[in-house]
Steps between C-alpha positions, in 0.01 A plus 500: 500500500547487906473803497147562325351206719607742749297822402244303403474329814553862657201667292230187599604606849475852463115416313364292792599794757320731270223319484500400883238641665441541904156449636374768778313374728179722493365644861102463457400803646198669398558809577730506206244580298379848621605635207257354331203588696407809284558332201217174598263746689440769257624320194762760396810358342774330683834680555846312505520461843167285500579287190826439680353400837231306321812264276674510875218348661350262229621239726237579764210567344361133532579567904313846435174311357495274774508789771111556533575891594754529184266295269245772358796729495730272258251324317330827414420558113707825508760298710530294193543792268765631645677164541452465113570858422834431684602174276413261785281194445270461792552159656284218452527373871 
């Protein structure tokens, strides 16, 4: 019996530190998304590199919209697009 208490003490464990997760600290740089410029400016689809940028930086994009000289480039209807298109949810800042 001490023994199952034991494996099943040992298998909660091992759960939790499977379903740990660490949280990365995301550097808002736009720049980051230059991969994406084709894809918002001529409204061709987005590659892998873009949607992965785009997921990277969904942190910043309320900082983006608040950047006067960013604004009209984030907030753009094709900007949009491609954040959909990519399986991000624009913020609602």
């Amino acid at each position: 019996m001490k023994t199952q208490h034991i494996l099943l003490c040992s298998l909660i464990v091992v759960l939790f530190l499977v379903e740990a997760r660490v949280t990365v600290a995301v550097t808002c740089k736009p720049t980051e998304l230059s991969s994406c410029v084709s894809a918002i400016t001529s409204a061709t689809p987005p590659s892998s590199l873009c949607c992965n940028k785009i997921k990277e930086q969904k942190p910043c994009l309320c900082q983006y919209l608040r950047n006067p000289n960013l604004k009209k480039f984030v907030n753009s209807p094709n900007a949009r697009k491609v954040a959909s298109t990519c399986g991000t949810p624009f913020p609602a800042c």
